[in-house]
Residue, then its C-alpha position, 0 to 999 in steps of 0.5 A: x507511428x505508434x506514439x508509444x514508440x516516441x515515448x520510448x524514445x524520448x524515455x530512454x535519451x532522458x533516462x530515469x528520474x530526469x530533473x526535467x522532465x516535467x518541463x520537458x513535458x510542458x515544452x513538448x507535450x507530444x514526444x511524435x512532434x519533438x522527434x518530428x521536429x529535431x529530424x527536420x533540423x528546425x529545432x535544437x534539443x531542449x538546453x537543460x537536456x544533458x549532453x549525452x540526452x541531447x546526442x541519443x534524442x538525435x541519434x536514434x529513433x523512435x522505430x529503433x523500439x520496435x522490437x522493444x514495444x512487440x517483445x512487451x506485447x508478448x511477454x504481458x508487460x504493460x508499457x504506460x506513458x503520460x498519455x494513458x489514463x492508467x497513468x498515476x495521477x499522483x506522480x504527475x506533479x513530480x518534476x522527475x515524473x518517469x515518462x514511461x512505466x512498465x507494469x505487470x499486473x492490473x495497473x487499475x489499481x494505481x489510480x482512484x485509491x487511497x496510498x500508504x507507503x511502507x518501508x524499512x531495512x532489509x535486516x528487520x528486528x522481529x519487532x520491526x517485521x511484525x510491526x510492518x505486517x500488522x500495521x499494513x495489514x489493519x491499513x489494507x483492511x481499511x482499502x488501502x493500497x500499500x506502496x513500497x519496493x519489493x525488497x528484502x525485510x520490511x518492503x515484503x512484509x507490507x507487501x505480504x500483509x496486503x496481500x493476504x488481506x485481500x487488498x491490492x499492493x503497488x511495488x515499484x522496481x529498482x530493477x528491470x520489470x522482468x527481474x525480481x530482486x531478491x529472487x525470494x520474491x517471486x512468489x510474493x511477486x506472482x501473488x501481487x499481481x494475481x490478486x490486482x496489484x501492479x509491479x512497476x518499473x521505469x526500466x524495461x525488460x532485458x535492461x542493461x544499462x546503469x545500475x548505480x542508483x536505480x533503487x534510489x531512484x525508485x525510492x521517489x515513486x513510492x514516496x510520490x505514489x503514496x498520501x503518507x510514508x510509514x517507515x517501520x525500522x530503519x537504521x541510522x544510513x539507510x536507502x529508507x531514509x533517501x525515501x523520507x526524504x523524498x517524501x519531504x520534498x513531495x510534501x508527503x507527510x511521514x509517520x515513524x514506528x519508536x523502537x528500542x533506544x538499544x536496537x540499532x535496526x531503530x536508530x534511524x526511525x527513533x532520530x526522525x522522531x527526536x528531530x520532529x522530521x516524522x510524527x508517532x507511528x503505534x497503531x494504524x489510525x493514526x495514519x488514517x487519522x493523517x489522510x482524513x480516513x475514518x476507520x471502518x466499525x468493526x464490531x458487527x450489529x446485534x439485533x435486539x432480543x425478541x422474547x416472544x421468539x423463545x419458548x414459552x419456559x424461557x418466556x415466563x423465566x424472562x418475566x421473572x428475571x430483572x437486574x437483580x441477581x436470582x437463582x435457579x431455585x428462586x426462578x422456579x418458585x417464581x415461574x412454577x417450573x422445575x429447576x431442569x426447565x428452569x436452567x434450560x430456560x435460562x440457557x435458551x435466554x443467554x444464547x438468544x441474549x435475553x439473559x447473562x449468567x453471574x457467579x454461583x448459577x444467578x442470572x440477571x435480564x439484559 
């Protein structure tokens, strides 16, 4: 039997965000040997199971996914489980951690990188979208990976800023893995998993199951994915606020963008702050100052200026020049030469950075 078969098997009795899932994993280890042992009769399902878990583990088997495992196998679905080592490591330790993951995309980038999650409402202010793109965009720039959920206004944003910083995203479905939600995202979608990022979904292709809470559910993967939740502007009730406080119970720090004490959009972010539930959000070292990172210099290197590799006008005007201030005529009684050699000389000095030019046509050395 192919062991993913079990995995789908037992993923789908349990369904997803089980409570138990970490103590299911701890108890069985090896779904073959759980489905091995409860067909043979000489186990009972695992108690803090629920009913209904408990009826399918016995009422199916793992060779009813067969169709399932091949239609993924066509389609470019990845299908990941515990076992695999492409499996995030930091999804482990929840005790709701999904059994089985379907990705498209490069699942490379869910392990071995830094995590930054960013989330906010689907009906952004324009202060609320250019905050979330310039904050993840600064942050993708540092190598970070930007985690959120693909959704309308501020989920994209982030998305949209890693991507077009060249860095790899993770977005993680409410959905099923072949559906995009909203449908406006396909294109962004195709761009994640063109330049190395990976969808993700608990839900698997065709999914017709319950609808009701799968985006809530979500919500704890990119709080568990990620090293810090951003949240950029969220009103007062929000699904954003179910991740904040997923992050709480993960330990995950959370960092909130103050917005206008008139915008409703910023209630909710503005709350956070005035209840100390999140640390002050302006700029983007302040999250990396919170992961431990420090930022990359960004201004490039000069080399020193090498007078000896200007002409021989520009050398003699550099001789004459000092930190005091001299005109055009003043370098030319000192060095000899016309003033049209002089001034070419001096322009020579500023482009190979020898010189700066000051008010009225004086120049000093640098």
């Amino acid at each position: 039997m192919d062991k993913t078969l079990a995995w789908l098997w037992l993923a789908d009795a349990v369904g997803s965000a089980c409570q138990n899932a970490r103590d299911l994993l701890a108890l069985y280890p090896d779904p073959e040997a759980l489905y091995d042992a409860l067909h043979a009769g000489r186990e009972a399902p695992p108690y803090f199971l629920s009913d209904h878990a408990a009826a399918q583990l016995c009422d199916t088997t793992p060779f009813d996914y067969e169709e399932r495992l091949d239609h993924c196998l066509l389609t470019g679905v990845e299908i990941i489980t515990p076992d695999d080592a492409a499996y995030p490591d930091r999804l482990r330790d929840l005790s709701d951690m999904p059994l089985v993951l379907y990705i498209t995309g490069d699942p490379a980038c869910l392990n071995g990188r830094r995590y930054v999650g960013m989330v906010g409402t689907r009906r952004p202010s324009a202060y609320g979208r250019q905050a979330a793109f310039d904050l993840s965009q600064e942050l993708a720039k540092q190598g970070t990976v930007i985690v959120s959920g693909l959704a309308d206004g501020l989920d994209s944003e982030g998305h949209r800023a890693a991507v077009e910083a060249g860095t790899p995203t993770v977005a993680f479905l409410g959905t099923a893995i072949d559906t995009t939600y909203p449908a406006a995202n396909l294109k962004l979608r195709w761009r994640i998993e063109k330049d190395g990022g990976a969808v993700c979904s608990e839900y698997p292709p065709g999914y017709q199951g319950k609808q009701k809470g799968t985006f809530l559910a979500r919500n704890r993967l990119i709080a568990g994915l990620s090293e810090v939740l951003c949240v950029a502007e969220a009103r007062i009730r929000s699904g954003t606020l179910n991740t904040v406080s997923h992050a709480e119970r993960l330990g995950r720090p959370v960092l909130a963008v103050p917005g206008s004490i008139y915008s409703p959009q910023s209630q909710g972010t503005n709350e956070l702050l005035r209840t100390g539930r999140a640390g002050v959000l302006s700029k983007a070292s302040d999250v990396l100052d919170c992961m431990g990172v420090a930022v990359e210099a960004a201004a490039p290197q000069q080399s020193a200026f090498a007078p000896e590799e200007t002409s021989p006008d520009a050398q003699a005007v550099y001789a004459a020049l000092g930190p005091t201030p001299k005109g055009v005529d003043e370098l030319a009684a000192a060095t000899g030469l016309p003033a049209s050699r002089v001034l070419a000389a001096c322009t020579e000095l500023e482009l190979y950075g020898g010189a700066q030019s000051q008010p009225g046509r004086r120049y000093v050395a640098l």
